[in-house]
VOMAR-218264 format. One record per atom (N, C-alpha, C): residue number from 1; chain; x, y, z. Coordinates in Angstrom, 1 decimal, decimal comma, always signed. Layout:
NUM/A/X/Y/Z .
...
// end
This chain:
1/A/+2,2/+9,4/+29,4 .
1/A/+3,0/+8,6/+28,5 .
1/A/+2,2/+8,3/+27,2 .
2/A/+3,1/+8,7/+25,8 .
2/A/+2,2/+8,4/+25,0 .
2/A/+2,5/+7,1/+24,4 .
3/A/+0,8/+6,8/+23,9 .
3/A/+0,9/+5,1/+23,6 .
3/A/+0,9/+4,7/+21,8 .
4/A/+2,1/+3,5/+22,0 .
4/A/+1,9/+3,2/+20,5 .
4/A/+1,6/+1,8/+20,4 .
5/A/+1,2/+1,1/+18,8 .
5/A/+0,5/+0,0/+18,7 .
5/A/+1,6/-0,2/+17,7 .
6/A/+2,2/-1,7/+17,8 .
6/A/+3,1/-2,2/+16,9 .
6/A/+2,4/-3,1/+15,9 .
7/A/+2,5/-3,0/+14,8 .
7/A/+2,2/-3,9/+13,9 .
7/A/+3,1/-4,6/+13,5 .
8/A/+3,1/-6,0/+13,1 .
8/A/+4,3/-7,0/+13,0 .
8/A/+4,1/-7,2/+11,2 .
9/A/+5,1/-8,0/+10,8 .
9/A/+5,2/-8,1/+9,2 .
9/A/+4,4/-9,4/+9,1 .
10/A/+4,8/-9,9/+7,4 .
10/A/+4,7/-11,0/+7,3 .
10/A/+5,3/-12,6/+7,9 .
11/A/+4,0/-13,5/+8,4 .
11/A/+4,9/-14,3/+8,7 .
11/A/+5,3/-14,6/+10,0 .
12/A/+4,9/-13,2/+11,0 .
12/A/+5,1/-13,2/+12,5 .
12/A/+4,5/-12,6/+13,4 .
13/A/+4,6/-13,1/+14,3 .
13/A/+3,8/-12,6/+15,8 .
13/A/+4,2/-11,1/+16,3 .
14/A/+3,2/-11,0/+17,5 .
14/A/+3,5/-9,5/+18,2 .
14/A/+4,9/-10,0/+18,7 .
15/A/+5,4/-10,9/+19,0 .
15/A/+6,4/-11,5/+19,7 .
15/A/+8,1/-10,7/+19,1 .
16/A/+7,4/-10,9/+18,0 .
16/A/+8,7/-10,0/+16,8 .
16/A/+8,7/-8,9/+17,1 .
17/A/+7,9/-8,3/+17,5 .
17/A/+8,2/-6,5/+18,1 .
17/A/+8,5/-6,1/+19,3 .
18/A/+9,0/-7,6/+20,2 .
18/A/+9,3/-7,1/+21,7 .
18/A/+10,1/-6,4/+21,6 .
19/A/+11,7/-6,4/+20,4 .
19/A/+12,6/-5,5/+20,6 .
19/A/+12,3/-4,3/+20,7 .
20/A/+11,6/-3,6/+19,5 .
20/A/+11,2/-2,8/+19,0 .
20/A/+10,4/-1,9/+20,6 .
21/A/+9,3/-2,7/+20,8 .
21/A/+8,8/-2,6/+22,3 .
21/A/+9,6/-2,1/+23,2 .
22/A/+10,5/-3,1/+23,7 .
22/A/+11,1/-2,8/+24,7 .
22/A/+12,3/-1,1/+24,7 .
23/A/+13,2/-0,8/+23,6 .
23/A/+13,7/+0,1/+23,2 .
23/A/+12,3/+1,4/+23,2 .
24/A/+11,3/+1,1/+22,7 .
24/A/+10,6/+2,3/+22,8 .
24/A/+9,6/+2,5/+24,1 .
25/A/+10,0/+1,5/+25,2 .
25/A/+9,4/+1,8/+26,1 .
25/A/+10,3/+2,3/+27,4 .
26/A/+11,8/+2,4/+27,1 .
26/A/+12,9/+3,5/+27,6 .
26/A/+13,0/+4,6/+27,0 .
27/A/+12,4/+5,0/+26,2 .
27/A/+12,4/+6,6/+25,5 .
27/A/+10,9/+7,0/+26,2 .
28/A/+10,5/+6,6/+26,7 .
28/A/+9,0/+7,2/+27,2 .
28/A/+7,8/+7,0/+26,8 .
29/A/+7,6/+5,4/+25,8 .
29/A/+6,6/+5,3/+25,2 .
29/A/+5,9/+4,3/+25,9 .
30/A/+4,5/+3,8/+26,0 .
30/A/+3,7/+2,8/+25,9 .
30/A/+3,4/+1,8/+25,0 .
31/A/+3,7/+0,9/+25,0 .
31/A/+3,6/-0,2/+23,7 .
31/A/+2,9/-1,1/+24,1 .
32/A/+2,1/-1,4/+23,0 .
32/A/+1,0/-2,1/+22,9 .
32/A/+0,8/-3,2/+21,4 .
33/A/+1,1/-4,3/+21,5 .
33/A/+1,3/-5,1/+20,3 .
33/A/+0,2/-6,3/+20,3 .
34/A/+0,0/-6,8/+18,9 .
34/A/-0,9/-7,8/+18,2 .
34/A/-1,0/-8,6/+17,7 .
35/A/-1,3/-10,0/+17,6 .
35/A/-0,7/-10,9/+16,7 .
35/A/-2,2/-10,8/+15,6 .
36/A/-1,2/-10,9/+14,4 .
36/A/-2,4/-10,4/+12,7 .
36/A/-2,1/-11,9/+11,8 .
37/A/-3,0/-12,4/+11,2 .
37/A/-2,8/-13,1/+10,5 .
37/A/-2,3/-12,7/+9,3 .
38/A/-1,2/-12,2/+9,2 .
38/A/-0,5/-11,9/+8,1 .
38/A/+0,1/-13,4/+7,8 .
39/A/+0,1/-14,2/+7,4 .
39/A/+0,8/-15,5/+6,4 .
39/A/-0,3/-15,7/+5,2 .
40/A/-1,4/-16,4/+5,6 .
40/A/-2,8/-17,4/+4,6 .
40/A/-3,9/-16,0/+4,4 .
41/A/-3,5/-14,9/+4,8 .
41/A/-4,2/-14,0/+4,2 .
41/A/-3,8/-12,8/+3,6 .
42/A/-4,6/-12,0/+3,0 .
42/A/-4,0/-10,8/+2,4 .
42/A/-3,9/-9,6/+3,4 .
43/A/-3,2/-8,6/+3,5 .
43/A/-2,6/-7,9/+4,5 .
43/A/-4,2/-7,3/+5,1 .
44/A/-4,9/-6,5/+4,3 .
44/A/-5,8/-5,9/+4,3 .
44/A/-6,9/-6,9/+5,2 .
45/A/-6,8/-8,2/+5,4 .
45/A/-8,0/-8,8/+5,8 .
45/A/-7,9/-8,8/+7,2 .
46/A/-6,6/-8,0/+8,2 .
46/A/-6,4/-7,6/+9,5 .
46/A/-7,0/-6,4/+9,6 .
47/A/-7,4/-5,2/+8,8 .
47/A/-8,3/-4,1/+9,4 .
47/A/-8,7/-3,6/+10,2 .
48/A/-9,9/-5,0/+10,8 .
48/A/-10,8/-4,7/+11,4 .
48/A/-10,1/-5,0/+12,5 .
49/A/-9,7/-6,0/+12,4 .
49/A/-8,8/-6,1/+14,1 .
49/A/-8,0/-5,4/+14,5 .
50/A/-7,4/-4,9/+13,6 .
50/A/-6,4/-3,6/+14,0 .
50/A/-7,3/-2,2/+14,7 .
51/A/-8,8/-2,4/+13,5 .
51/A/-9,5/-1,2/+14,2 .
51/A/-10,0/-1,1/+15,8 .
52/A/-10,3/-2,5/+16,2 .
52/A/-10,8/-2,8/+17,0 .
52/A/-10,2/-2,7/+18,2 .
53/A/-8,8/-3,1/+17,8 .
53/A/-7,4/-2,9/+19,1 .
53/A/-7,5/-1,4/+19,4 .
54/A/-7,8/-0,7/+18,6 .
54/A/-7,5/+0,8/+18,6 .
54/A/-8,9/+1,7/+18,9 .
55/A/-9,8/+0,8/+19,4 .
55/A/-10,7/+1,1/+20,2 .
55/A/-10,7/+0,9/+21,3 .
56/A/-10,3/-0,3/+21,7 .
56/A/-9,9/-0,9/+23,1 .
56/A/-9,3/+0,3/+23,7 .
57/A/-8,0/+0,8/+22,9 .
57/A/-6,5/+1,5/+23,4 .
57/A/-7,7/+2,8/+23,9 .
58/A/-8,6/+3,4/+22,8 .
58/A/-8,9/+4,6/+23,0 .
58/A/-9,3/+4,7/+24,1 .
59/A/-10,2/+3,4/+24,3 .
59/A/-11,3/+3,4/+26,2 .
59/A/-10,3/+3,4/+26,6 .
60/A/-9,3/+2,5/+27,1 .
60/A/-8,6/+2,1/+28,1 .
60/A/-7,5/+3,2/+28,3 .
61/A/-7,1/+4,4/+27,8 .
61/A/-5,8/+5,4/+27,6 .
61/A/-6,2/+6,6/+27,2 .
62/A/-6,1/+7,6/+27,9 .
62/A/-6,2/+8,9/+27,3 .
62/A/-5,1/+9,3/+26,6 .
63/A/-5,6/+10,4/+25,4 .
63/A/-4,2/+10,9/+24,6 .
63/A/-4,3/+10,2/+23,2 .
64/A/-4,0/+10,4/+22,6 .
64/A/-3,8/+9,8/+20,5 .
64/A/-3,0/+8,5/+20,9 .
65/A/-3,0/+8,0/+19,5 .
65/A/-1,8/+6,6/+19,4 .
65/A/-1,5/+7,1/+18,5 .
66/A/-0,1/+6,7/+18,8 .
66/A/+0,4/+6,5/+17,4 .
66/A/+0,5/+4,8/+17,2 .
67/A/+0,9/+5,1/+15,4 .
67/A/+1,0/+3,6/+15,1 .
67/A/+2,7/+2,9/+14,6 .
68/A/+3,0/+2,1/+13,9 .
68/A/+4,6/+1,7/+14,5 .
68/A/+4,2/+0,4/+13,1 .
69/A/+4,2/-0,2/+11,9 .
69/A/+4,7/-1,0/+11,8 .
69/A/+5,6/-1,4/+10,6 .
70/A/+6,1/-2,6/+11,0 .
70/A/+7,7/-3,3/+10,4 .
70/A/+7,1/-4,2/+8,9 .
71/A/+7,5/-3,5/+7,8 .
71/A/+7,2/-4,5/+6,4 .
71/A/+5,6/-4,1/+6,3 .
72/A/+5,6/-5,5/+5,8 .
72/A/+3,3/-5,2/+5,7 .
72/A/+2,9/-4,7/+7,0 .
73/A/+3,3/-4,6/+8,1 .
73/A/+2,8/-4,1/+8,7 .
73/A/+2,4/-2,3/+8,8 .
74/A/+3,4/-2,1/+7,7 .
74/A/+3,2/-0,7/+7,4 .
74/A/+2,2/-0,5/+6,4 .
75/A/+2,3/-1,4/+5,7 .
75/A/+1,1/-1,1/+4,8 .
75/A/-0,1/-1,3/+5,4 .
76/A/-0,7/-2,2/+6,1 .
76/A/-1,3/-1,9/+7,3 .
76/A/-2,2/-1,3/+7,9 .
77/A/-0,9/-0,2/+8,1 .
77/A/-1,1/+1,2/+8,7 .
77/A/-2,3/+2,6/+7,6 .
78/A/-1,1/+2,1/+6,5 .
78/A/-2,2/+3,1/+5,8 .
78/A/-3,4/+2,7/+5,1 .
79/A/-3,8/+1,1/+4,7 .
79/A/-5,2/+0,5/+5,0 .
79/A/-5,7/+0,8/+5,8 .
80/A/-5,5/+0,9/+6,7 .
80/A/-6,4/+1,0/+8,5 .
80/A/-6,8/+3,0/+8,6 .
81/A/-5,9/+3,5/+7,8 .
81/A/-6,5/+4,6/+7,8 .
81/A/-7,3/+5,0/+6,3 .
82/A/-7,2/+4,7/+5,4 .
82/A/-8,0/+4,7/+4,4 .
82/A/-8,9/+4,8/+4,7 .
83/A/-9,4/+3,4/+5,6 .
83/A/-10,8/+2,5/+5,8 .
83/A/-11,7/+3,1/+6,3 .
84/A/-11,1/+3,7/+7,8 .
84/A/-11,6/+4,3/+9,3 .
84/A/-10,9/+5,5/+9,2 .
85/A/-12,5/+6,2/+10,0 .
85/A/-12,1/+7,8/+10,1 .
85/A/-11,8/+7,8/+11,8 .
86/A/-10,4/+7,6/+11,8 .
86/A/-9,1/+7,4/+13,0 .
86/A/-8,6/+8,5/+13,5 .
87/A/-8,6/+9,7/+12,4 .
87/A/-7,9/+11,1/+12,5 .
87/A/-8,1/+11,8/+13,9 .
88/A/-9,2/+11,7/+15,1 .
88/A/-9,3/+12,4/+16,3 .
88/A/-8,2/+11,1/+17,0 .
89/A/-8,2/+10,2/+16,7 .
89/A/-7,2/+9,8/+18,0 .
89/A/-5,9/+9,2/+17,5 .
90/A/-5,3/+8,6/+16,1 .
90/A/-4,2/+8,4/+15,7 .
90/A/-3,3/+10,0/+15,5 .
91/A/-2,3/+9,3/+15,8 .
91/A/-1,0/+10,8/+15,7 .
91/A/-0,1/+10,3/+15,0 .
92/A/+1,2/+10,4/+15,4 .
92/A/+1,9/+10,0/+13,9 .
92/A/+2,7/+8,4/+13,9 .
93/A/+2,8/+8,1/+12,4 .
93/A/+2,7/+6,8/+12,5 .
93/A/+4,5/+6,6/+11,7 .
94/A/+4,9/+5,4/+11,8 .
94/A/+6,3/+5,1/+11,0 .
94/A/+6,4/+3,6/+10,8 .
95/A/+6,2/+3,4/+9,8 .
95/A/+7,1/+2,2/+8,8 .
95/A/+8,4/+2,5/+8,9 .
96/A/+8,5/+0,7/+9,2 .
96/A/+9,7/+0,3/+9,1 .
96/A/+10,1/-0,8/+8,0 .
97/A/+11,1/-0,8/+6,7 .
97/A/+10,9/-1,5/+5,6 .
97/A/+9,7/-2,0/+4,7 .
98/A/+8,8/-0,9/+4,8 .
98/A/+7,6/-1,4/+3,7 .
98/A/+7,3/-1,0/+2,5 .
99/A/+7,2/-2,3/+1,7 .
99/A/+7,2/-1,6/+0,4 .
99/A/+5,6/-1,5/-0,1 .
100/A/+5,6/-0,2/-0,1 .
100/A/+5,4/+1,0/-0,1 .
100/A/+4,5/+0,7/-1,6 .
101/A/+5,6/+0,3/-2,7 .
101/A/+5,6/+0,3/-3,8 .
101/A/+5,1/-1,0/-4,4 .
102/A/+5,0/-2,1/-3,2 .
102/A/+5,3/-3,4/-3,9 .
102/A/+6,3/-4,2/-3,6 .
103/A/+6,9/-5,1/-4,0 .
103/A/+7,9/-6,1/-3,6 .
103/A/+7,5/-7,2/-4,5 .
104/A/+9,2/-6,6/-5,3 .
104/A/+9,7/-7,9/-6,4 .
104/A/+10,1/-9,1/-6,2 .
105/A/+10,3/-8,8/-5,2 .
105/A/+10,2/-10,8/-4,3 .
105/A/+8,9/-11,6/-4,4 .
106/A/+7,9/-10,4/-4,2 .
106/A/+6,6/-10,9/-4,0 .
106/A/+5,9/-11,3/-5,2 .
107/A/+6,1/-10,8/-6,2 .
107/A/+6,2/-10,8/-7,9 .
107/A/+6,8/-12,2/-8,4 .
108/A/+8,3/-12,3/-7,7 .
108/A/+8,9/-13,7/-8,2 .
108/A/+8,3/-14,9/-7,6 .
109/A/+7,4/-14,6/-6,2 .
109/A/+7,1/-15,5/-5,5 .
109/A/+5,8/-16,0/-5,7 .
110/A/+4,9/-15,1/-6,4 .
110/A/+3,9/-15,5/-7,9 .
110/A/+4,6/-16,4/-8,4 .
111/A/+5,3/-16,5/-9,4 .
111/A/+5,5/-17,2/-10,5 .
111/A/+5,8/-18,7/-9,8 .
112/A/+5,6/-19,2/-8,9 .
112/A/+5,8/-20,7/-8,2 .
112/A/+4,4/-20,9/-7,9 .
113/A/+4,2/-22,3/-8,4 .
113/A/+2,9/-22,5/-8,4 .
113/A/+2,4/-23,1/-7,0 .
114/A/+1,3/-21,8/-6,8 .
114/A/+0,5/-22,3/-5,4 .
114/A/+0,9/-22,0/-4,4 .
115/A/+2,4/-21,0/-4,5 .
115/A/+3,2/-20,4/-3,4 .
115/A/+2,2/-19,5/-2,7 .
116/A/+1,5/-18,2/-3,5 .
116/A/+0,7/-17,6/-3,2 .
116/A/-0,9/-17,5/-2,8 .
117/A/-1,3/-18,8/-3,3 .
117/A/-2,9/-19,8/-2,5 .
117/A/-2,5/-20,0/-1,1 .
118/A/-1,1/-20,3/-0,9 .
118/A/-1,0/-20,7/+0,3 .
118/A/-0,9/-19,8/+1,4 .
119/A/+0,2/-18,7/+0,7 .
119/A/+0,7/-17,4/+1,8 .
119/A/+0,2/-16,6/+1,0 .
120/A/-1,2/-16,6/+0,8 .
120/A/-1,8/-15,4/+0,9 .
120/A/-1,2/-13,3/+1,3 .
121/A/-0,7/-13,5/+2,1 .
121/A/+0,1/-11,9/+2,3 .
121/A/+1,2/-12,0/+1,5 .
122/A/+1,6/-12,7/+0,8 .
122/A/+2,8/-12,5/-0,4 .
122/A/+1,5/-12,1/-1,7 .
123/A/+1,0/-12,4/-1,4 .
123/A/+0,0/-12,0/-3,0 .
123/A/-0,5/-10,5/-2,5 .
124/A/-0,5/-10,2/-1,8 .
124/A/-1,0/-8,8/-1,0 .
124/A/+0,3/-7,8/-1,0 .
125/A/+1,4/-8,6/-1,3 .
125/A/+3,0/-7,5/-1,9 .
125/A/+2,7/-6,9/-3,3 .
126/A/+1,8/-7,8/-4,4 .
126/A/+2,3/-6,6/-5,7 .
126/A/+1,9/-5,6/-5,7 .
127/A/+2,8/-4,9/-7,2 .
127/A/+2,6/-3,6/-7,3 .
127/A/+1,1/-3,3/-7,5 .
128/A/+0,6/-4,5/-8,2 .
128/A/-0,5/-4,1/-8,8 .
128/A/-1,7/-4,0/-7,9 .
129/A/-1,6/-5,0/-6,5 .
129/A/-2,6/-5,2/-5,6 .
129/A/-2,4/-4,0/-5,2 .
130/A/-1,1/-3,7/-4,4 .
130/A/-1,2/-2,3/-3,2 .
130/A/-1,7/-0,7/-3,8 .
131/A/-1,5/-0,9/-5,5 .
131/A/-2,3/+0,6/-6,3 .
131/A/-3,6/+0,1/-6,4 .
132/A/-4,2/-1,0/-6,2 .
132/A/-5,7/-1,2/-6,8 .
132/A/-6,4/-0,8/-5,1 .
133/A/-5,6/-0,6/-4,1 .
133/A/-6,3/-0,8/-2,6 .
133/A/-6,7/+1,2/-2,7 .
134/A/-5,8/+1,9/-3,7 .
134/A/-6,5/+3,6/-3,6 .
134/A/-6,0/+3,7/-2,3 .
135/A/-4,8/+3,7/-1,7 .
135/A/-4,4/+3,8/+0,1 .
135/A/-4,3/+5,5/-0,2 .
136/A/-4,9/+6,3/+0,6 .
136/A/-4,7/+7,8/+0,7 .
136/A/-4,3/+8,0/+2,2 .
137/A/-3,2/+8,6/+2,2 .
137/A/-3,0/+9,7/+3,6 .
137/A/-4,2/+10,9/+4,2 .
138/A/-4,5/+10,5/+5,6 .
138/A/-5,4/+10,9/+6,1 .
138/A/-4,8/+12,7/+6,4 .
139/A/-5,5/+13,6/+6,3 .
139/A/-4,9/+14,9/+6,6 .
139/A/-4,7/+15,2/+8,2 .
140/A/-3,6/+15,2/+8,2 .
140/A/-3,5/+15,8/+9,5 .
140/A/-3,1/+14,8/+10,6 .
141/A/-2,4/+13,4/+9,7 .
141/A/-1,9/+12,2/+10,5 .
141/A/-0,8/+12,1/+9,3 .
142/A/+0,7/+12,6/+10,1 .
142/A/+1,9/+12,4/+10,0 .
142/A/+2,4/+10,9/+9,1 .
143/A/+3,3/+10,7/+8,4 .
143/A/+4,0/+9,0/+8,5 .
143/A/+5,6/+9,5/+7,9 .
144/A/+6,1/+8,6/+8,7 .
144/A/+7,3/+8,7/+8,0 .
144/A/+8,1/+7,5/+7,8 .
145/A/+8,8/+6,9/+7,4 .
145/A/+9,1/+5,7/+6,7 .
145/A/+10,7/+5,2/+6,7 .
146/A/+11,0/+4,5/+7,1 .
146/A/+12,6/+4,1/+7,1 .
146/A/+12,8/+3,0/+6,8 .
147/A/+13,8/+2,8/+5,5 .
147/A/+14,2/+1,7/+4,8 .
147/A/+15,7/+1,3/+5,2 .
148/A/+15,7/+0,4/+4,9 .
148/A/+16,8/-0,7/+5,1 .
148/A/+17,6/-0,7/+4,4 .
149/A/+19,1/-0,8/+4,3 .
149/A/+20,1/-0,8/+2,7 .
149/A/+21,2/-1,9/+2,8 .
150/A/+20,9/-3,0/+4,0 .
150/A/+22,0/-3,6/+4,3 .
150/A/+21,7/-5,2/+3,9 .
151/A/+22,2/-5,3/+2,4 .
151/A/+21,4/-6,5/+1,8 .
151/A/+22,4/-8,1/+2,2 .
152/A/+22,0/-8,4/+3,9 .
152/A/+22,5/-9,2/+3,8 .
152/A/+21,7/-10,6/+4,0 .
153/A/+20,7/-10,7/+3,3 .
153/A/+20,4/-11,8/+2,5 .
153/A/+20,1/-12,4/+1,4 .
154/A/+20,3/-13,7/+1,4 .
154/A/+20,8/-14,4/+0,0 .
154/A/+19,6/-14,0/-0,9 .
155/A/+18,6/-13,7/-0,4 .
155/A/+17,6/-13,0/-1,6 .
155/A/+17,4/-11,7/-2,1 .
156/A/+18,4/-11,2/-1,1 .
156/A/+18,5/-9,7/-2,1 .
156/A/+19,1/-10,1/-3,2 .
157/A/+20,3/-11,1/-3,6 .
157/A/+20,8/-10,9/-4,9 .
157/A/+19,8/-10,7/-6,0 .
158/A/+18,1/-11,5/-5,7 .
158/A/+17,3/-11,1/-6,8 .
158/A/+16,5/-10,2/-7,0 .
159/A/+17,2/-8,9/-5,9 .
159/A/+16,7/-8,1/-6,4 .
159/A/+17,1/-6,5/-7,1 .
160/A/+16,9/-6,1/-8,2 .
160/A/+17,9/-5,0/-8,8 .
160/A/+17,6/-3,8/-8,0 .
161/A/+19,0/-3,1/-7,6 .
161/A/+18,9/-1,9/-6,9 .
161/A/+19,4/-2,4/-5,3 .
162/A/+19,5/-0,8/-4,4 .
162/A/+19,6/-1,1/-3,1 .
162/A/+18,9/-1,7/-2,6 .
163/A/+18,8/-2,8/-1,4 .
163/A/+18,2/-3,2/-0,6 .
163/A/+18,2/-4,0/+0,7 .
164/A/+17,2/-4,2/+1,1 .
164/A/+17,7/-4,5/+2,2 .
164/A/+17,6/-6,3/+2,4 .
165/A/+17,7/-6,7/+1,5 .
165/A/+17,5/-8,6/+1,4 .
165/A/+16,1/-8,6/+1,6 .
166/A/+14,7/-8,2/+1,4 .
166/A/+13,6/-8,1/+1,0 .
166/A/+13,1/-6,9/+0,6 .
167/A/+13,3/-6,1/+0,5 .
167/A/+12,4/-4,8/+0,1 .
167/A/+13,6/-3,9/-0,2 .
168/A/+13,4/-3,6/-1,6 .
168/A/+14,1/-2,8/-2,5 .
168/A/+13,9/-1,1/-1,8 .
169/A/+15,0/-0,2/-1,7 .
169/A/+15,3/+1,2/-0,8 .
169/A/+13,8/+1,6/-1,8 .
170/A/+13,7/+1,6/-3,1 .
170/A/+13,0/+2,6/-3,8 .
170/A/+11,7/+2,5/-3,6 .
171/A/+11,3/+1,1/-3,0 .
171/A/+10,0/+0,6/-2,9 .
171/A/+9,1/+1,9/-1,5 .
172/A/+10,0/+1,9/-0,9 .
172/A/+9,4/+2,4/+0,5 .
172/A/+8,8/+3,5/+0,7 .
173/A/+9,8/+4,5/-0,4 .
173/A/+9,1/+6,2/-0,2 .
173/A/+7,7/+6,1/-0,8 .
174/A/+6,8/+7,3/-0,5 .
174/A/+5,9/+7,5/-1,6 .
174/A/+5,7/+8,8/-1,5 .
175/A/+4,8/+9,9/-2,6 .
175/A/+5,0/+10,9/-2,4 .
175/A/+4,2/+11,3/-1,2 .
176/A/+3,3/+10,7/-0,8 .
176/A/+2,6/+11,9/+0,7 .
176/A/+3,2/+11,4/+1,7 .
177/A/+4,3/+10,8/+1,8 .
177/A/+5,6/+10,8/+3,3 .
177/A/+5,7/+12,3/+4,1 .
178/A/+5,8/+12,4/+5,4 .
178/A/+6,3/+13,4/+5,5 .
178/A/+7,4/+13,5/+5,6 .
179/A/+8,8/+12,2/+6,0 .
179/A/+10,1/+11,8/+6,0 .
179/A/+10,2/+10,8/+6,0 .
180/A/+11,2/+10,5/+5,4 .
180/A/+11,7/+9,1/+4,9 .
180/A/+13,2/+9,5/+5,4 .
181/A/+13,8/+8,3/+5,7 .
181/A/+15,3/+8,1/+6,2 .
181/A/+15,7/+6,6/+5,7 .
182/A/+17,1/+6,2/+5,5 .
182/A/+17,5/+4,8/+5,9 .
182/A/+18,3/+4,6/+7,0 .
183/A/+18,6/+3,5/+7,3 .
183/A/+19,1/+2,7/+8,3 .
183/A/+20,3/+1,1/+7,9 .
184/A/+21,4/+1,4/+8,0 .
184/A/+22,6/+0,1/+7,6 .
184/A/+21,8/-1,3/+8,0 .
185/A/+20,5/-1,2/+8,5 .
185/A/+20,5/-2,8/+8,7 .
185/A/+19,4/-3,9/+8,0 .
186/A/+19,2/-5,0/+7,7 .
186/A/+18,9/-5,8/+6,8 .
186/A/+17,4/-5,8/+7,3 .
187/A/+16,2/-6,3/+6,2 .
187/A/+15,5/-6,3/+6,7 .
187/A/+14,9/-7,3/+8,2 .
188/A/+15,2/-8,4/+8,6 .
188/A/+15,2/-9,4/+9,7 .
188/A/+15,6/-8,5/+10,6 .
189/A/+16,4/-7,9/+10,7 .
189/A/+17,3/-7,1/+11,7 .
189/A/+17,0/-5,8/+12,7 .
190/A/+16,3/-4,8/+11,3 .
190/A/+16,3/-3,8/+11,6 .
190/A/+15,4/-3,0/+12,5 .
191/A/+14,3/-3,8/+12,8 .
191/A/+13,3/-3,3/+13,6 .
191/A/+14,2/-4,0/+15,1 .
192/A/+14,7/-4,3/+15,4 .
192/A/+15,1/-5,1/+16,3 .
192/A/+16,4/-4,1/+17,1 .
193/A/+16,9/-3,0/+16,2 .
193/A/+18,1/-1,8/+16,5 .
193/A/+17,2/-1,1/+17,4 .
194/A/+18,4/-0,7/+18,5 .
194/A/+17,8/+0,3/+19,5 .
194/A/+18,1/+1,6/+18,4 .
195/A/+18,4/+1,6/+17,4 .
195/A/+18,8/+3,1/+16,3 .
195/A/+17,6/+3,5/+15,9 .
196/A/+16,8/+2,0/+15,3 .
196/A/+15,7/+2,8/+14,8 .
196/A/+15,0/+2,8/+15,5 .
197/A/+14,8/+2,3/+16,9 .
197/A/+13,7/+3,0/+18,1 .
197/A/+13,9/+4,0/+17,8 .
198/A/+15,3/+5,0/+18,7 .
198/A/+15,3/+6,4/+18,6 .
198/A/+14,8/+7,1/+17,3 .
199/A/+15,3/+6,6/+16,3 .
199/A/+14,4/+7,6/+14,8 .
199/A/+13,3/+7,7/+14,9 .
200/A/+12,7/+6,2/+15,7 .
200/A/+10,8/+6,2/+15,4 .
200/A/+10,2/+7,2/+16,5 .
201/A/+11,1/+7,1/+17,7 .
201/A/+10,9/+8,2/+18,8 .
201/A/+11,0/+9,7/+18,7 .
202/A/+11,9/+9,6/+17,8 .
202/A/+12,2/+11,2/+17,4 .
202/A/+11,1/+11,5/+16,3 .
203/A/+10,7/+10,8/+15,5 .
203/A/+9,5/+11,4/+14,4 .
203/A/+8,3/+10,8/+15,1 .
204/A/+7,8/+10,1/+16,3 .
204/A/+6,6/+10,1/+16,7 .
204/A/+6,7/+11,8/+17,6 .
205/A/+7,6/+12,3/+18,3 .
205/A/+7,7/+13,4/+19,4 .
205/A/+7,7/+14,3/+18,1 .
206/A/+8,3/+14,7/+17,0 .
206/A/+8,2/+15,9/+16,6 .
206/A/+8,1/+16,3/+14,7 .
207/A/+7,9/+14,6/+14,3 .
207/A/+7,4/+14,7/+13,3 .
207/A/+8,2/+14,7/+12,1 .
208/A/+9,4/+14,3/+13,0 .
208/A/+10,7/+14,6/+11,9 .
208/A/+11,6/+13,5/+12,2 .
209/A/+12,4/+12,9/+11,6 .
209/A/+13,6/+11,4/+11,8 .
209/A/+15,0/+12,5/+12,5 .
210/A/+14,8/+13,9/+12,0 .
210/A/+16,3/+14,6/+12,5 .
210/A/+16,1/+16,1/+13,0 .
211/A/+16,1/+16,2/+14,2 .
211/A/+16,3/+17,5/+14,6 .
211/A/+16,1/+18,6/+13,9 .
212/A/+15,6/+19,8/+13,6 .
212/A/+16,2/+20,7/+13,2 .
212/A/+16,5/+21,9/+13,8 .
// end
């Protein structure tokens, strides 16, 4: 059984990825989840714990991991491989709603004074922070990425373009993806679909969101 490690977003516990968990542990996976101080800090200041989890997994499981996470948790993902040379035991990994690019939410949520001293991982959303981090794709470790288009919260209205009520469709791709797909459900929602289990199951097994 191959094993994966969920990473949770901003703002929430491993507790947030039982759905996600449980759906992918009826397709044949192993799940393994974390609670990260993602609120009062910047996304990047979970690394080491993440690295650390993924040393535990190594002793305790034979076989690669893949990795799995929802929002910042995806970004994360490709911090964690920047950092650490992961490439012998990570296999392929998938975001779920992460911008990718940044988040204009996170931009507007600057401009409130002291909003971002506080919640630290909102200041770890701009564009400017997540291009100054140099995140590179490791060769020969997969990701693929699925965005959200179902803007059914009151804060999508502030944001221009498709979205998913926090993270704008355009934000998510980047060019070293190996697939990108969307998915009709909001961001709150969408890690929580038995739909995008299967997608995340079908591009952890063969590297692709769709059959060919």
């Amino acid at each position: 059984m191959e094993n994966v490690l969920l990473l949770h977003g901003f703002n929430k516990t491993a507790k947030d990825m039982e759905a996600l968990a449980d759906h992918l542990e009826m397709l044949d996976f192993r799940c393994h989840s974390i609670t990260l101080p993602l609120t009062r800090h910047e996304f990047d200041y979970s690394v080491l714990t993440v690295s650390k989890r993924l040393k535990e997994l190594e002793k305790n499981h034979s076989g690669k991991i893949h990795l799995v996470g929802h929002s910042t948790g995806g970004l994360l993902i490709r911090k964690v491989l920047s950092d650490f040379d992961l490439s012998m035991r990570i296999d392929r990994c998938v975001q779920i709603a992460t911008p990718n690019q940044g988040s204009r939410l996170a931009e507007l949520a600057g401009s409130i004074k002291g909003y971002c001293s506080l919640f630290r991982t909102v200041r770890s959303l701009h564009a400017t922070y997540i291009q100054q981090l140099n995140l590179t794709n490791v060769a020969g470790i997969e990701i693929g990425a699925i965005a959200g288009t179902k803007s059914n919260l009151w804060l999508g209205h502030l944001i221009d373009g498709q979205n998913d009520g926090r993270v704008e469709v355009s934000s998510v791709p980047y060019e070293e993806l190996t697939d990108f797909t969307t998915l009709p459900y909001g961001h709150k929602e969408i890690h929580h679909q038995r739909e995008t289990a299967v997608m995340t199951a079908q591009f952890l097994k063969t590297g692709r969101f769709f059959a060919e």
